[in-house]
Legacy VTK file of the C-alpha trace (Angstrom):
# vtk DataFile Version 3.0
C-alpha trace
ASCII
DATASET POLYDATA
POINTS 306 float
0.000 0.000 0.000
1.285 3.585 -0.759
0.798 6.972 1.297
-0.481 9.261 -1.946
0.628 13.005 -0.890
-1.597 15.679 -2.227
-1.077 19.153 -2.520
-4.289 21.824 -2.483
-5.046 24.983 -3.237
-8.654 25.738 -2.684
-9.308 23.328 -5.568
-12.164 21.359 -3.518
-13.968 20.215 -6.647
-11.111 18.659 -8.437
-9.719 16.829 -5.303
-13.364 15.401 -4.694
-12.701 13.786 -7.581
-9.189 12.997 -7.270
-10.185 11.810 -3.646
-13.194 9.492 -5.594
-11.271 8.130 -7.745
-8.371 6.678 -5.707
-11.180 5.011 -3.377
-13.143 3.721 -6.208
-10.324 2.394 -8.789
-7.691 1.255 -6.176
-7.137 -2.841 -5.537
-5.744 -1.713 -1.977
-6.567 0.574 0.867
-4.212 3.765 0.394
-3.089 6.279 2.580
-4.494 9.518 1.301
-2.791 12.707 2.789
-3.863 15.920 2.005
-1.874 19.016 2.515
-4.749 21.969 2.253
-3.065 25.625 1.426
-5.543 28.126 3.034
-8.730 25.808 2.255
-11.193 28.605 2.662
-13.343 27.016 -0.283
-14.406 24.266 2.834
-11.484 22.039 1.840
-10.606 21.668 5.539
-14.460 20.614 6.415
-14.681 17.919 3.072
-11.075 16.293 4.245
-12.216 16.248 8.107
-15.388 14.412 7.401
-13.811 12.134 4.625
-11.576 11.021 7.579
-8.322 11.671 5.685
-5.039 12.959 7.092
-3.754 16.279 6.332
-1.392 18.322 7.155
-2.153 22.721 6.600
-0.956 25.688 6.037
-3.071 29.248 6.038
-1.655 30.814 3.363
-0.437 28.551 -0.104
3.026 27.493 0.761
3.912 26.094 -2.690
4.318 22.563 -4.138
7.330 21.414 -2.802
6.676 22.381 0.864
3.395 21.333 1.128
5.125 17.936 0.220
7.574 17.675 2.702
4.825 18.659 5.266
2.306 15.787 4.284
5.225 13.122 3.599
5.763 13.518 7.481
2.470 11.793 7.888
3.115 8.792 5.816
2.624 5.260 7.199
3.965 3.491 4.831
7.284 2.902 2.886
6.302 3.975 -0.809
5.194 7.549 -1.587
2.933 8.175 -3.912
3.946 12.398 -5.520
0.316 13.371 -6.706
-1.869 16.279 -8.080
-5.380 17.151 -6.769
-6.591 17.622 -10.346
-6.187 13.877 -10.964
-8.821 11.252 -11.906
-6.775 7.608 -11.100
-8.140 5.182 -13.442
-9.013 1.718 -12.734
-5.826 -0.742 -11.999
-3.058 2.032 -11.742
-2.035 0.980 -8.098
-1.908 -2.614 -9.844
0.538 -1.386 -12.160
2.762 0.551 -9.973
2.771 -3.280 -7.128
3.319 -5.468 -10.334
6.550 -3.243 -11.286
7.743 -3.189 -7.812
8.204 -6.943 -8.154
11.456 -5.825 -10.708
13.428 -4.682 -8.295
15.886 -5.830 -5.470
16.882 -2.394 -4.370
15.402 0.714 -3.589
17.198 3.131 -6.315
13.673 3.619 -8.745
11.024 6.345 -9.382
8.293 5.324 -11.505
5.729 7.261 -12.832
1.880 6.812 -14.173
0.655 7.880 -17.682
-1.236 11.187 -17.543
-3.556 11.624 -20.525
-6.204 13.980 -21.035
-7.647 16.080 -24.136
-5.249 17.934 -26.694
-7.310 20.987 -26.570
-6.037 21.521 -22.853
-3.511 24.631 -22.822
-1.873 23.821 -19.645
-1.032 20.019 -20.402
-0.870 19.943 -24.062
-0.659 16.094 -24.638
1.885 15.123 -27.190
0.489 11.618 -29.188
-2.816 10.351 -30.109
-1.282 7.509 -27.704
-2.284 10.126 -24.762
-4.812 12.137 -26.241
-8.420 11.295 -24.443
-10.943 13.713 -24.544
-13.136 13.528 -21.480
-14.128 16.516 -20.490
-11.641 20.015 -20.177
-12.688 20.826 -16.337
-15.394 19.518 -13.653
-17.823 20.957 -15.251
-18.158 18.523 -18.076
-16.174 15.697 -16.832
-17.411 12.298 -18.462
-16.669 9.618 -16.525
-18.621 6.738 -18.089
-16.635 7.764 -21.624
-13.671 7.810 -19.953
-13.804 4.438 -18.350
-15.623 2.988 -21.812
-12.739 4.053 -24.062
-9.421 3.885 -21.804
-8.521 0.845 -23.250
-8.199 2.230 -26.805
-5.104 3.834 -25.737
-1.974 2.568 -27.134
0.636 3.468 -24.454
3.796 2.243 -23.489
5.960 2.559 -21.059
8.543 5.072 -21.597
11.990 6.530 -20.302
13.545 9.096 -18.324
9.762 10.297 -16.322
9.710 13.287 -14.274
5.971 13.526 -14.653
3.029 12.406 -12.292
1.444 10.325 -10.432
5.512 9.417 -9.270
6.120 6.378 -7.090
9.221 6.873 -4.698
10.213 4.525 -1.447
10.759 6.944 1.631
13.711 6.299 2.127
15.097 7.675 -0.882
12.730 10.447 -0.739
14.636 11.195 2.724
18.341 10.785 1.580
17.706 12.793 -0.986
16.271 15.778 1.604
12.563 15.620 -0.554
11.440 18.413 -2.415
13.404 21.304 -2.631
11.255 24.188 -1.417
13.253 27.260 -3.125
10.673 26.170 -6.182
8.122 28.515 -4.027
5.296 27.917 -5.563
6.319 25.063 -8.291
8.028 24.947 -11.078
11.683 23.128 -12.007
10.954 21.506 -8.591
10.235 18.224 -10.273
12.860 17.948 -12.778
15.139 18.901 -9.467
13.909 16.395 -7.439
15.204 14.074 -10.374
18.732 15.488 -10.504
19.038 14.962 -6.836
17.843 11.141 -7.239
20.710 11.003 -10.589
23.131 12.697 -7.611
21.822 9.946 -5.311
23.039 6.703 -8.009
19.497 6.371 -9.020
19.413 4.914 -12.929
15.631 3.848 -13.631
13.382 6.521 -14.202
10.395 4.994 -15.712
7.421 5.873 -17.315
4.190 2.859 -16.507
1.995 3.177 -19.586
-0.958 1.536 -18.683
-1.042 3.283 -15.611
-3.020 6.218 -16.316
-4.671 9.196 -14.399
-6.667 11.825 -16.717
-5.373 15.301 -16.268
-7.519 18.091 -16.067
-4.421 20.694 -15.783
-6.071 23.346 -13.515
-4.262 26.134 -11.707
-3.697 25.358 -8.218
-0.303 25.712 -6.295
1.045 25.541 -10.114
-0.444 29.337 -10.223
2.122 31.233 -12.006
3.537 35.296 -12.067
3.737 35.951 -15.921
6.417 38.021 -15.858
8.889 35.285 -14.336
8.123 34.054 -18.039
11.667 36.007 -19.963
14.413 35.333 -21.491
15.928 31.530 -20.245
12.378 30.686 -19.477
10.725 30.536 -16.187
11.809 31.206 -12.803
11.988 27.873 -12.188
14.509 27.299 -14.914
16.713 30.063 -13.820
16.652 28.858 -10.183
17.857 24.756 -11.726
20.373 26.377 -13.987
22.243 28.673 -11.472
21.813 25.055 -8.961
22.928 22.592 -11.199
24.868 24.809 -13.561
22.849 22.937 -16.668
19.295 23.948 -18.113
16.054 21.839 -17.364
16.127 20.598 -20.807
19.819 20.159 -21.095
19.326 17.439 -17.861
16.307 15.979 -19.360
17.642 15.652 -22.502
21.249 13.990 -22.096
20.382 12.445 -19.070
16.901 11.578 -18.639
16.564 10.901 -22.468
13.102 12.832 -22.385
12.190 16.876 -22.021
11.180 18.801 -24.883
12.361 18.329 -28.703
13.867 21.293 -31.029
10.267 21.533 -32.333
9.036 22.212 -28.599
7.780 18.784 -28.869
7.810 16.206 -25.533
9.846 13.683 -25.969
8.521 9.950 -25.155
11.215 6.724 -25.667
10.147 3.454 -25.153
11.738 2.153 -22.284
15.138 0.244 -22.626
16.360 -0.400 -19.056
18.291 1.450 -16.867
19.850 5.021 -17.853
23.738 5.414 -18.218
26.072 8.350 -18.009
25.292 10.811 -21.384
27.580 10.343 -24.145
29.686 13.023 -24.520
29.761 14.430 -28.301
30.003 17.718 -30.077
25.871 17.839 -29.724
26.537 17.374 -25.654
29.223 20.056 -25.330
27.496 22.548 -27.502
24.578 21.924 -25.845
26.907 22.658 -22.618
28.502 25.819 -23.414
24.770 26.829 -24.238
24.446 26.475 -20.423
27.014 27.889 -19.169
26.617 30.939 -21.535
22.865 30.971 -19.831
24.649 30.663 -16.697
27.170 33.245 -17.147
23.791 35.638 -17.890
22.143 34.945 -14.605
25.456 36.331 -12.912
25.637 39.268 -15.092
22.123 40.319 -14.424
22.299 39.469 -10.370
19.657 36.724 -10.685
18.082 35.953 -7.114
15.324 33.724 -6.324
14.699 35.132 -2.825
LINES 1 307
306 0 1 2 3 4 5 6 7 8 9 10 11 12 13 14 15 16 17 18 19 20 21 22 23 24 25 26 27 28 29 30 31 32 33 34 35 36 37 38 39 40 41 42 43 44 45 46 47 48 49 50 51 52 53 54 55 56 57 58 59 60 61 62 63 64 65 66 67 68 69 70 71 72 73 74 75 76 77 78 79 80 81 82 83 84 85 86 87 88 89 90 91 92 93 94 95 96 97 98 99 100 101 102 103 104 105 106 107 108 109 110 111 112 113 114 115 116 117 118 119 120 121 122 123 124 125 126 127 128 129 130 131 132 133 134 135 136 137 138 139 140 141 142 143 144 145 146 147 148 149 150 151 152 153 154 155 156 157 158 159 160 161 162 163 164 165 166 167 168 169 170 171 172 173 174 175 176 177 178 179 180 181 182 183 184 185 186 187 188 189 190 191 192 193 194 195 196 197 198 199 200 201 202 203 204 205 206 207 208 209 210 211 212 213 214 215 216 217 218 219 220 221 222 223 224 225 226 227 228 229 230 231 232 233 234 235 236 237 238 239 240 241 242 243 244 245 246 247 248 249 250 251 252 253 254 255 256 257 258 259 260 261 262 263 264 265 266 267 268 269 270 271 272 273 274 275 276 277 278 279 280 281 282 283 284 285 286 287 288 289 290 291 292 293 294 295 296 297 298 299 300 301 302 303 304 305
């Protein structure tokens, strides 16, 4: 059984859902821990009567801490990284125990499929593979079409994940110090969280295609200042880059073998086993100095997070 951490942001709707779902299309009797940001939309009275735990904060504290604050709460030894704008379809906890089975060590995150309609501007889903249209927002959510057609989908399981629902045992979650919370509110965190499990010796990073959550992509703790949106990308990307001294893409790329294409284009690999060390070639080292130059940029201009 897993301890599923969820972040909220006055999104009650979508997490009644979310919340639904996991009770109704799980095999096994999660823990579900809720970390409510202000919850003035009567988040705070639907989790206390649902009997969930939660940890809270009165004002939105961001992604990455709200995290860390409801992984304290966790019973058991596999964390499960979530969004409250998640429907989890029938079997995914299946898929996530059969893969487990694999492995003799702890040194893994695994990720679930999300999929969800093409039209949606804030998860634009790459491949017909992903592309399932039911319903943009709560509003018009289909359920019954969703659950009639999800096996129509032609996934796969794929390399190099940093996306969500993300599977991660505790204690690697805890050598690696969790999320890093100078992501305030999101942003980069997850691809950082990944770079600190590649610091950590971790090698499998691994997409599960047939287990799938629909997306709805709403704005919760993901809210975003537009203006952090210039040159190098978002604030989240400048914060990785002057950390890690590479770009968000450079790491995904090389490394995780996934990130976005030249034509601004997700990448998706079928999955071939374990990752290795990036080759180093003239595209790697351009692709380098590109970084540094970046990097070099942020100095000049006195970038600060704070």
């Amino acid at each position: 059984m897993f301890s599923i951490l969820i972040p909220s942001y006055n999104n009650i709707e979508y997490l009644k859902i979310c919340v639904n779902s996991i009770k109704k299309n799980s095999k096994y009797n999660h823990q579900i821990i809720i970390h409510i940001n202000e919850g003035n939309d009567g988040t705070i009275e639907y989790v206390k009567k649902s009997e969930l735990d939660y940890s809270y904060s009165k004002k939105n504290i961001g992604m990455p801490s709200a995290l860390n604050n409801a992984s304290k709460l966790a019973k058991f030894e596999h964390l499960i990284i979530s969004h409250d704008d998640f429907y989890y379809c029938p079997g995914w906890d299946i898929e996530f125990i059969n893969e487990l089975k694999n492995f003799t060590n702890k040194n893994y995150y695994l990720s679930g499929t999300m999929i969800g309609p093409l039209s949606n501007p804030n998860e634009p889903y790459r491949d017909a593979s992903r592309e399932m249209d039911a319903g943009e927002n709560y509003h018009n959510f289909n359920e019954d079409k969703l659950l009639k057609n999800i096996n129509k989908l032609l996934t796969f399981d794929f390399q190099g994940t940093t996306k969500h629902p993300a599977l991660i045992h505790k204690d690697i979650w805890n050598k690696v110090g969790g999320w890093s919370e100078e992501f305030f509110p999101t942003g980069g965190d997850d691809s950082d969280f990944n770079m600190k499990l590649w610091k950590a010796d971790v090698r499998i990073f691994k997409g599960l295609g047939k287990c799938l959550v629909y997306h709805f992509g709403s704005i919760t703790t993901r809210k975003k200042d537009k203006n952090l949106f210039t040159y190098l990308g978002s604030k989240g990307n400048k914060i990785f880059l002057k950390k890690w001294g590479i770009s968000i893409n450079f790491f995904e790329n090389f490394y995780l073998k996934s990130g976005i294409d030249k034509n601004k284009k997700p990448i998706y690999l079928k999955y071939d086993g374990p990752l290795k060390n990036p080759k180093k070639n003239f595209k790697f080292f351009f692709g380098l100095l590109k970084c540094k130059l970046q990097l070099l940029y942020l100095y000049l201009i006195n970038f600060n997070h704070k």
